[in-house]
C-alpha positions, 0 to 999 in steps of 0.5 A: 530331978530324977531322970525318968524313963521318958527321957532315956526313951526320948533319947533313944529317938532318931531325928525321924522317929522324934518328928514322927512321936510328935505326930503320934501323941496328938492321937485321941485314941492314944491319949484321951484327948490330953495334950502332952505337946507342951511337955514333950517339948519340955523333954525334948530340950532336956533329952540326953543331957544327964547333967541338964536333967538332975540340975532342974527341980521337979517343980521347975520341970512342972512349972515349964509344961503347968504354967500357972499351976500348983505343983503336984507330984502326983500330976507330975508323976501320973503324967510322966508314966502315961507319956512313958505308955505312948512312947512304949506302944509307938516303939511297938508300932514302929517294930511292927512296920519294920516286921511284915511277918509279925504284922501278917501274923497279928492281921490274920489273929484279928480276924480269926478273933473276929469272926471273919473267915472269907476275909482271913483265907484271903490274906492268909493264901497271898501271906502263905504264897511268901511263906513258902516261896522263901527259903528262910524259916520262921517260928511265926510263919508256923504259928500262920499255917497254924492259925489257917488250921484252926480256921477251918475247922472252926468252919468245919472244912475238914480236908482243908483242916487236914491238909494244912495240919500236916503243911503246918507240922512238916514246916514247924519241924523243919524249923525246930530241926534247923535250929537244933542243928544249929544248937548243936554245932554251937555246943561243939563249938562251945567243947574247945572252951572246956564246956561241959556237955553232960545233962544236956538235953539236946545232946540226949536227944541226938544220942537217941536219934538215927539221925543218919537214917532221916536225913537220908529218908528226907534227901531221897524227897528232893525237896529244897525246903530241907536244904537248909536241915541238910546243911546244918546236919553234915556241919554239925557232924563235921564239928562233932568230929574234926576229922570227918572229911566225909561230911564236910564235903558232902555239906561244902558240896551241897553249900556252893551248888545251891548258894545262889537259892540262899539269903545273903545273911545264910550265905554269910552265916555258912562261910562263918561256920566253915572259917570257924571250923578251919580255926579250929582245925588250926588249933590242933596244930594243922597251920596249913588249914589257914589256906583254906580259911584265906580262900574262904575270906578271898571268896567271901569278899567277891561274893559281897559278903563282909557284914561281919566287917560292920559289927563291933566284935570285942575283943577282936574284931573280923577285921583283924582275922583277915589281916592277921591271916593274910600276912601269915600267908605272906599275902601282903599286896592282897592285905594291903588292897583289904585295908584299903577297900574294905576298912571304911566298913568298920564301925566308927568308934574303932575304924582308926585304931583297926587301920593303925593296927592293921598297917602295923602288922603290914609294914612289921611283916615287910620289914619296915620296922620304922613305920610300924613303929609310926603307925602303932604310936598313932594308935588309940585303944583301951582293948585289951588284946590289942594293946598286948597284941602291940606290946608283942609287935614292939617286942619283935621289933626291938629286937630285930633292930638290936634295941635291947634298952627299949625292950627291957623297958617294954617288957617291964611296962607289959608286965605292970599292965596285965599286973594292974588288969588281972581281973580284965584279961582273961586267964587264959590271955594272960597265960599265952601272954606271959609264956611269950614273955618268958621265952622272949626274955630267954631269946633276948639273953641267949642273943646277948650271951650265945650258949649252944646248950641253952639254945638247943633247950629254948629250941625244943620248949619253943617247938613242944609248945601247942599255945606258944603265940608268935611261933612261927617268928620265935623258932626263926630267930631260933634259927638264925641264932643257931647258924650264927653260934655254929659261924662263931664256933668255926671261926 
């Protein structure tokens, strides 16, 4: 049997949402008086078992919910699709609870449809009153103040017209200048990654604006519901530019002054934007900027904000920046204590092997070579950058206890894998991969066979490298070596 709509739809279902369709389908209104209990039933015992669904014939599925009934494809058929048409509008029905501004916003349609202004100016002022109170924009909360407009000049109260004409348009532009800074800190974001920008409207637009005027027109208003257009404007200028302080402090100082009129997930999505820029800036060859992210992670946790913890991002995870972060600034009691605490917030499917990974790193930095190497062989995953990210680990560690079998062997089974998965790591993770196993390869001969030539030359190609990963580790090796030629020499 083929497997319907209806049966993926079903069982998408939760427990709740299941009792509940039950429910929902016995509604005349909805199915004409049909009863689909039978077949629901049916589906129910069939839902999410593939194998279970194409084994059973369609005259078999049709005999256990018509008993004693000629098969008709067509019945079948036709009664599939109108139980898949329930279930669509109960999807809809169940989204219009979850959202109370969709559901204001159709309430309010309705009776402007009908005819029923007492009525709509009644819902529409204690609706309006939460439009306005909240810092948050939306697209519909203008399409409200809009319908409000209509309403009065159908009833033709023109100054009522008039005054929420020009509430309507300064909230709907408000929200349209929001979300263009937005898109344009994401099209500066999206430069680093070779992104061409030309022939884009939105930069047109910005090329064509004086922007620095209006804002400076609309702070001298005082008016917090242009908070949040301050806020992405001096961001996005300070993406636009890396090296403008001045905006990124008038937008930091504008940020922690009002953070507490702002929603957890704006809170959360500003410190987003700032990591994301100090990243940035640490690409440029800035490291010291990883104080400032790790102050911006310490903060974030004690403000309770750590959602992005929660999400499967592939393919790293928040989890790992935090991490990796941390032990690059030797805070090894602070990573320590945020496995701990904070790795039951990580989505089932990856939580162990992000812990295994995270206690790998750990133990590596301290020296504890052994239990690394304990902990990254417990670790399971088909990631791509973690399984190369531990082939690095192992590499390091080999060679810090002298186990040059064991590397050569991991170097030859790191270069089958990208080999055999060139179409699933992308290039430019291939490229900083096989630089490290290049310079790893020299390291390792330069250890084994010390020539005060080569090391200089392994020194410098290491240091002029701007995407060399694991720099920090190499040039100390480097340096160790050097220290233990110049030993030999005097002696």
């Amino acid at each position: 049997m083929r497997n319907f709509k209806i049966f993926r739809i079903i069982s998408a279902f939760s427990k709740e949402e299941l009792k509940e369709f039950e429910y929902f389908i016995k509604s005349p209104y909805l199915t004409s008086s049909r009863d689909y209990s039978l077949m629901l039933k049916t589906i129910y015992s069939l839902a999410g078992s593939a194998e279970a669904i194409q084994a059973l014939k369609n005259e078999e599925f049709f005999g256990q919910i018509f008993p004693g009934k000629k098969y008709s494809n067509k019945t079948l058929r036709n009664r599939l699709n109108e139980l898949t048409g329930i279930a669509k509008k109960f999807i809809i029905q169940k989204a219009l609870e979850k959202d109370k501004e969709q559901s204001d916003f159709m309430l309010l349609k309705g009776l402007k449809e009908r005819k029923l202004p007492d009525l709509f100016k009644n819902e529409f002022e204690k609706i309006e009153e939460k439009i306005d109170k909240g810092i948050v924009k939306s697209y519909l909360g203008g399409e409200i103040k809009m319908l409000a407009t209509y309403v009065y000049l159908e009833n033709q109260e023109y100054s009522k017209t008039f005054e929420n004409y020009w509430k309507s348009s300064d909230y709907k532009l408000a929200y349209f200048l929001e979300n263009y800074f937005i898109m344009m800190i994401e099209f500066e974001s999206e430069k680093q990654y070779g992104i061409n920008t030309e022939k884009n409207i939105a930069y047109d637009l910005i090329g064509n604006l004086k922007a620095d005027n209006f804002i400076k027109t609309l702070e001298e208003r005082n008016d917090d519901n242009y908070l949040i257009i301050f806020l992405y404007y001096y961001l996005y200028r300070s993406f636009h530019d890396l090296n403008d302080e001045v905006s990124y402090k008038k937008y930091s100082d504008l940020f922690f002054s009002n953070l507490n009129k702002l929603t957890y997930e704006q809170k959360d999505g500003f410190f987003g934007y700032m990591i994301s820029r100090y990243f940035m800036l640490s690409n440029t060859g800035k490291n010291e900027i990883l104080k400032e992210v790790f102050k911006l992670y310490d903060m974030k946790l004690k403000l309770g904000l750590y959602s992005e913890l929660k999400a499967i991002r592939y393919p790293a995870t928040a989890f790992r920046d935090y991490i990796v972060v941390g032990l690059k600034l030797k805070k090894y009691k602070w990573v320590e204590n945020f496995i701990k605490k904070y790795s039951q917030e990580l989505p089932n499917e990856i939580r162990d092997a992000e812990i295994n990974m995270a206690y790998t790193r750990l133990h590596m930095f301290r020296e504890e070579y052994d239990i690394a190497l304990q902990y990254l062989n417990e670790m399971k995953t088909t990631n791509y950058l973690y399984l190369l990210d531990a082939s690095r680990i192992k590499l390091r560690i080999f060679y810090e206890k002298s186990n040059y079998e064991e590397a050569f062997m991991e170097l030859d089974r790191i270069k089958h894998y990208i080999k055999n998965n060139f179409k699933k790591i992308p290039l430019s993770v291939r490229k900083y991969s096989k630089e490290f196993l290049d310079i790893y390869i020299s390291l390792t001969k330069a250890r084994l066979s010390p020539d005060k030539k080569e090391i200089d030359f392994l020194h410098k190609t290491i240091q002029d490298s701007p995407t060399l990963v694991t720099k920090e580790w190499l040039l100390e090796k480097i340096k160790e070596m050097k220290i233990e030629t110049e030993q030999r020499l005097r002696s």
